[in-house]
N, C-alpha and C positions, 0 to 999 in steps of 0.2 A: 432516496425513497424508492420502492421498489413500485411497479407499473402494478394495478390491478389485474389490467388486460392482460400484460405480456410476464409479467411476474419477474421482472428483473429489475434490480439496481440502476440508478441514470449517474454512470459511471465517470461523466462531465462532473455530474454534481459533487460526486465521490473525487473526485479530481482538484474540486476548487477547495474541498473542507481538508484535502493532505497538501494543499498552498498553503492553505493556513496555516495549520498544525508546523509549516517546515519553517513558514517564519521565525515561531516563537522558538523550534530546537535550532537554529541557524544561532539565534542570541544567544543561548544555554551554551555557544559552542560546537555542535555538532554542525558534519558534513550531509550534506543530502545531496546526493545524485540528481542526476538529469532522469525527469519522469520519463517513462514507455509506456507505449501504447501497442496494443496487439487487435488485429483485423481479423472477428472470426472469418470472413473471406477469403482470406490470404490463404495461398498454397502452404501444406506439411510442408517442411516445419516453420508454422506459423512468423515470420520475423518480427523482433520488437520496434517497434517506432519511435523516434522521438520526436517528432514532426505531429500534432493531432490531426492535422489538416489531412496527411496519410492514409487514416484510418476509417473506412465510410461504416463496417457495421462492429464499432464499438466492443470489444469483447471484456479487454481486461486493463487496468492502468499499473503499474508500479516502480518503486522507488527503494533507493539502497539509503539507508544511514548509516553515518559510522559515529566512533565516539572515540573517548580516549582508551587507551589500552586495548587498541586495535578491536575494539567491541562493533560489531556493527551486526542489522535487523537488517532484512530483507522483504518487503512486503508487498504482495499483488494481487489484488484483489481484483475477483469475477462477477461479470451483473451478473450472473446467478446466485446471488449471496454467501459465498464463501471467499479465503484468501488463501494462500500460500504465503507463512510466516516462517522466517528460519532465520536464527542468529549464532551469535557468537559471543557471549559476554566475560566468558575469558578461555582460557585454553581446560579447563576443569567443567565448562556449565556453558553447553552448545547444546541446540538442537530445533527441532520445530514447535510451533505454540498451537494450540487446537484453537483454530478461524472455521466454522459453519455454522450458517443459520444467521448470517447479518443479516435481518430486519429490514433496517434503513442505514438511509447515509449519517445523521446522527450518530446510529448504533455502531457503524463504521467509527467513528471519529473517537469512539466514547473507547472502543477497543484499541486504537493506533495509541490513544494514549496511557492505556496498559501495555499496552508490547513494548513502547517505548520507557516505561519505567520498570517493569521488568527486566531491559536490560541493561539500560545506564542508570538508575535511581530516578529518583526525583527529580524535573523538569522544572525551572522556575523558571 
C-alpha cells in the first residue's frame, strides 16, 4: 500500500506478498534467491542486505528466480512505486519488462505474477 503522507510503498509489506508468491514458484519448481534489502542511508554504492534487521530507512527489496532452461527474472522493487525487472527466458527473448506506477502492494503481486509467466509460462 502506498502512504498518503509519504507517498511510498511499505516495502515489508511488499516483502511478505513476494514470501508468498516464492512459495508457490518453489512447488512449480523454480529457484528463488535469498531476498535483499537496500538502505536508502547507506553510503554510494548503496550495499544489498540480506539481513532486514540491517536496513533502518527501507528503500528497496529484491529477489532473483530462476527456472528451467537457465531462464531466470530479476525483480526489485522501490517504495517509490516502481521496479527494476530484467530476465532471460531464453537465449533469443531477454531484456527488461516496463514496472512504473505500482499503486499498491496488491498491484505488486498482481504484476510479479505476470513477469513470472511471461517468463516461465504458466505457474500452477
Amino acid at each position: 500500500m502506498i502512504h498518503p503522507v509519504d507517498g511510498i510503498l511499505d516495502i515489508d509489506e511488499a516483502a511478505a506478498a513476494l514470501a508468498r508468491q516464492a512459495l508457490r514458484w518453489r512447488s512449480a519448481g523454480f529457484e528463488v534467491g535469498q531476498v535483499t534489502w537496500r538502505d536508502a542511508e547507506a553510503s554510494w554504492p548503496q550495499p544489498l542486505e540480506t539481513e532486514r534487521a540491517r536496513v533502518h530507512d527501507l528503500d528497496s527489496v529484491g529477489v532473483v528466480i530462476s527456472g528451467p532452461g537457465e531462464a531466470e527474472l530479476s525483480l526489485v522493487l522501490f517504495r517509490g512505486g516502481w521496479a527494476d525487472v530484467d530476465f532471460v527466458a531464453s537465449l533469443d527473448d531477454f531484456g527488461s519488462l516496463p514496472a512504473s506506477g505500482i499503486a499498491s502492494v496488491p498491484d505488486f503481486e498482481s504484476r510479479m505474477n505476470q513477469w513470472v509467466t511471461r517468463v516461465f509460462g504458466d505457474v500452477q
